[in-house]
N, C-alpha and C positions, 0 to 999 in steps of 0.2 A: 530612414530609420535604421539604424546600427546597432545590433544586439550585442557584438563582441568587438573586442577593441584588433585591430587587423596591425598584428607586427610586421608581416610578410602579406605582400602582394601577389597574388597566382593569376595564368595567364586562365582568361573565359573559358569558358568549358570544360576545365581540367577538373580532376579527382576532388585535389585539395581546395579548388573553389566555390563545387557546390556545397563540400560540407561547411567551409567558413563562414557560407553569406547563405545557407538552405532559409534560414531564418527570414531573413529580408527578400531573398524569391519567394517565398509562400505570402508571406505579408502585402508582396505587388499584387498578388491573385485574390487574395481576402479585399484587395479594394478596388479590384476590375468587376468583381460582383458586386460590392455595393454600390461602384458605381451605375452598373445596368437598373438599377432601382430608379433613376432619376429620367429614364430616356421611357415613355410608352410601350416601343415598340419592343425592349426586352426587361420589363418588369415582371413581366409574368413566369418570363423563363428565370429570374433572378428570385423573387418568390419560392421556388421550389428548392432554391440552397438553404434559404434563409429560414422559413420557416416550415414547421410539420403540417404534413399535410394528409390529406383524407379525414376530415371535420366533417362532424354529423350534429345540428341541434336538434335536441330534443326535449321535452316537456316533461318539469319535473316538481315537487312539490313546493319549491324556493322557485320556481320562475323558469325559462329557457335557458340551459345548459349544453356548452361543444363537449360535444368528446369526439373523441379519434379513434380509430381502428389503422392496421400499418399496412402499409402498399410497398410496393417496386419503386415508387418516388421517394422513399423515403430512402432511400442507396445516396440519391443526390444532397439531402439535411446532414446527413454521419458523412459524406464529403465535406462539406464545408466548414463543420465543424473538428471536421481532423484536422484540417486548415489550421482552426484556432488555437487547436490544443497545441500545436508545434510550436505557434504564435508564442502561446505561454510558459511552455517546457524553455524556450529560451531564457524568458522575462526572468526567470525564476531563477535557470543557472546563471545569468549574467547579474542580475542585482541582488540574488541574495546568498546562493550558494558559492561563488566564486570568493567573495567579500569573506565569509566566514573560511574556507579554505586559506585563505594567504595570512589568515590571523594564525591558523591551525597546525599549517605547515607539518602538513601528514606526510607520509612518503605514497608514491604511487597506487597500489595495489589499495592501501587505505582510502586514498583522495577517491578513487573510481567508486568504490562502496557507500562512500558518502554523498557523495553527488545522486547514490542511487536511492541510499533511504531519504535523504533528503527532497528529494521529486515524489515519491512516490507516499511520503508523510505527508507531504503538501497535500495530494490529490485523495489520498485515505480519509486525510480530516475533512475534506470539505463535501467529499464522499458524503462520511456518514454525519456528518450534520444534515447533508440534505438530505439524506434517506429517512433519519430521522425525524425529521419534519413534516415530510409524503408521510409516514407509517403514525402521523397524530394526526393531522389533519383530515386524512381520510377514513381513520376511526379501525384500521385493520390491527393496533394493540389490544384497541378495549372488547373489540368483537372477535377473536382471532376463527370463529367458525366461518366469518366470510371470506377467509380464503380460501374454501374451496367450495363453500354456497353457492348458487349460479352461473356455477360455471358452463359456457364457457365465458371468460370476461373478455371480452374483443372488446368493447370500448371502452378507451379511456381518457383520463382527464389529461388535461395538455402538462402539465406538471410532471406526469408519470410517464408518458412518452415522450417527453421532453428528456427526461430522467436517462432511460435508457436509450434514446439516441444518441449522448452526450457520451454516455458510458462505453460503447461499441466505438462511438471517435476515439476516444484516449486509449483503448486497447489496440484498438489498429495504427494510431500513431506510434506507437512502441514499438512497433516491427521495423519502421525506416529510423527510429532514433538510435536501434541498435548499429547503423551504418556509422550515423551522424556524429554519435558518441565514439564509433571507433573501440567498441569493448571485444576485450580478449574472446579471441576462440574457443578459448576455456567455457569462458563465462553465457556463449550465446546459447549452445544447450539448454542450461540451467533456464535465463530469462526467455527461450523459447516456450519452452513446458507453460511457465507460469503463465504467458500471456495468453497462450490455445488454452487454455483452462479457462483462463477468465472469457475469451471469445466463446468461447462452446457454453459453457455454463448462461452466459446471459444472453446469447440469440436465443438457446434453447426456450428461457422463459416465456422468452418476448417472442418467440414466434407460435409456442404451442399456446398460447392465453393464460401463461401460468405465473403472472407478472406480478399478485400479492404476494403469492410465496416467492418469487425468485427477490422479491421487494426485502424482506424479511431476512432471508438468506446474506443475500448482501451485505445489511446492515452490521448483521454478525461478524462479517467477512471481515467488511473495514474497520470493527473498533479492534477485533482483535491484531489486523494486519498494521494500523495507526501505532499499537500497543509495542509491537517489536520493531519497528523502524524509530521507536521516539528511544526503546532501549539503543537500538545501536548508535544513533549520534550521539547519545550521552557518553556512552561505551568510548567515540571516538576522540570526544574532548576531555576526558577522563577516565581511563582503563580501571577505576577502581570502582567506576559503578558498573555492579555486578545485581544487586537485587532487584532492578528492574526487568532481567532476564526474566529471573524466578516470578516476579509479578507476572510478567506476560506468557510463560509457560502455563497459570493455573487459568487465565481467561484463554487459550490455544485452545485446552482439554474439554473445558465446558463447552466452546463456540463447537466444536466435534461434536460434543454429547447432544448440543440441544439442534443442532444442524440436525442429523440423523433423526432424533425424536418427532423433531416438526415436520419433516419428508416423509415418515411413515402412517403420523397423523393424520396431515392434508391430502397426501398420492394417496398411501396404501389402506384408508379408512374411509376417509372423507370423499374424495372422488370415486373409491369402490361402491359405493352409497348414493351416490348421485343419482337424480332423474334420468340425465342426458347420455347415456349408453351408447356407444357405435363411434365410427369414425365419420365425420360430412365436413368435409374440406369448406366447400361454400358460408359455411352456418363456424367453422373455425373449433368443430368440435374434436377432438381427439383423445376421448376418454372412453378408453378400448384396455384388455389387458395385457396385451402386448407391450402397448406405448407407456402405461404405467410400472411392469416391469423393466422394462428399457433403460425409465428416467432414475428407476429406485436403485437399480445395477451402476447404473452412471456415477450416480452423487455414489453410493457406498466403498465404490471403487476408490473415487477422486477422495476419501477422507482417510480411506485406509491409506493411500497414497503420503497423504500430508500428514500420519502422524507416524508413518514411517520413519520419513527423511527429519520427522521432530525429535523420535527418540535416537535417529542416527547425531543428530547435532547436538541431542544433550547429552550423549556420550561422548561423542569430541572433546566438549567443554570440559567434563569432567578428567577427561587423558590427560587436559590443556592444567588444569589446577593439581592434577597429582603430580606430573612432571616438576612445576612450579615449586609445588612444595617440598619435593625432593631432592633439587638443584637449592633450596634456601636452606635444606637441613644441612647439605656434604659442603656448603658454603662458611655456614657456622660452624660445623665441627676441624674445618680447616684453620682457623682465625688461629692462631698460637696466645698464649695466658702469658700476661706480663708478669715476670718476678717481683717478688716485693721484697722492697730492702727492708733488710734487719739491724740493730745495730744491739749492745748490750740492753737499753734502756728497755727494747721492746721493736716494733715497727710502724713503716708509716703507712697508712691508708688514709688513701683520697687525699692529703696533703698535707696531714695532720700526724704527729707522731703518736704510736699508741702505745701502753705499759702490755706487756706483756700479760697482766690480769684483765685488760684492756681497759682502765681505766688512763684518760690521759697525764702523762708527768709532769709534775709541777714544777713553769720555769722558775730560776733565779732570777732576782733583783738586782738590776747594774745599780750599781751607784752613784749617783753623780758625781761631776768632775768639781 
């Protein structure tokens, strides 16, 4: 299976050969495990790639229900599925962002931008449709006090640990794509930050039992993060869409606003209020007020962060359109005025001769021959 078309041949084990074929070595591993599913003697150990594990049923008013609580075998599931995500981050530049590229015929610095909103629109939209579907199905829109009710929530539905073990694979696959991709020194900074934001912010959930609100939080994350990567390829196949910026600067500000409002709600109220008081490692409790100023200092930080670097960008844009318009005035005031011929009659404009009262002159009648 051939994700990229191979111009150049490189010898085994070289630089340029892992990145050209990374894709098709990861894809031989994703089916040495599924192959171990078919042989007894290591299904069990294949099991533990494949699917989440630490299932507990329990008796519920619909009948017996699994849920799950997370373990140290759950390192071996976000393996496997880091696997996948690589699997697909190919699928995706090779049959659908490459194809749009060569129609696009961007130059460099542009192509690499697009290939980046384009990856990351893909995995934003599908993001939050499925967050948005966990956040109806399990009723935490219409009741928003059960996210911080009984806590602590150590079990849960396979859906929702499904959820973010998924999420933890495709953030840690980012870190070796930044190899894979070969993106500038410039730019690893930058996509460093973003990805340890996303890594910290969502073990943090999922490991303190905080996984309705961090459920919540996310979904915010991705429509509005959906929102400015669908601005920039439009951006890239049309520089003159400009108001989808503006659209997705007003849902930025809000996703801030209502982030911070529901963190002070759920942390700073809700779990201040709670029964379950103390920190018990065992029982997965950790609602103490230390850990609740901690998590509230964290997230306040990471937004002041991010509307930072929003109001740095939309001052940019702004340098970016004043210049513009400045360069189109000293452009037009350079253009030189065509003279217009006169003659006694009057003058001609536009093509046509005009009287001097500007009424046009009446021609003579040839006469026939």
């Amino acid at each position: 299976m051939a994700f990229r078309r191979r111009n150049k041949s490189y010898p085994f084990f070289s630089q340029e050969f892992l990145i050209q074929n990374h894709a098709d070595i990861v894809f031989s591993l994703v089916i040495f495990i599924l192959i171990g599913l078919m042989f007894e003697a290591t299904a069990k150990t294949a099991i533990l790639f494949i699917q989440p594990q630490y299932n507990v049923t329990t008796l519920s008013p619909e009948g017996e229900v699994t849920l799950y609580h997370y373990g140290w075998k759950d390192s071996a599931t976000v393996l496997f599925y880091f696997f996948i995500t690589i699997i697909l981050h190919a699928v995706v530049q090779e049959y659908l962002l490459d194809k749009v590229n060569r129609r696009l015929h961007l130059s460099k610095s542009k192509n690499t931008k697009f290939n980046e909103s384009g990856q990351l629109g893909v995995f934003h939209l599908v993001s939050s449709v499925w967050s948005f579907y966990i956040l109806i199905t399990e009723g935490y829109l219409l009741h928003p006090s059960s996210l911080w009710e009984n806590y602590p929530h150590v079990h849960l539905r396979f859906q929702v640990k499904f959820f973010y073990l998924t999420q933890l694979a495709y953030w840690l696959h980012a870190l070796p794509e930044l190899y894979f991709q070969k993106v500038r020194k410039e730019e690893i900074s930058r996509q460093l930050q973003y990805i340890c934001l996303y890594l910290l912010h969502i073990a943090a959930a999922y490991l303190l039992n905080l996984s309705r609100v961090g459920l919540v939080l996310l979904f915010l994350q991705f429509v509005s993060e959906l929102g400015f990567h669908i601005a920039r390829l439009f951006y890239f196949t049309d520089e003159s869409h400009q108001k989808m910026f503006d659209m997705w600067a007003i849902s930025f500000v809000f996703t801030r606003m209502v982030t911070l409002t529901l963190m002070f709600l759920a942390v700073g109220f809700g779990l201040a209020r709670g029964e379950n008081q103390g920190l018990d490692l065992e029982m997965g409790n950790f609602n103490t007020v230390l850990i609740r100023i901690t998590i509230l200092l964290l997230v306040c930080l990471t937004q002041s962060w991010l509307l930072w670097k929003f109001i740095r960008f939309q001052l940019r844009r702004w340098r970016e359109f004043r210049h513009e318009q400045a360069v189109r005035k000293k452009t037009a005031a350079k253009q030189p005025l065509r003279p217009l011929k006169r003659d006694s009659l009057g003058h001609h404009e536009n093509g046509v001769l005009k009287a001097e009262n500007g009424a046009s002159p009446r021609t003579k009648k040839l006469k026939s021959p």
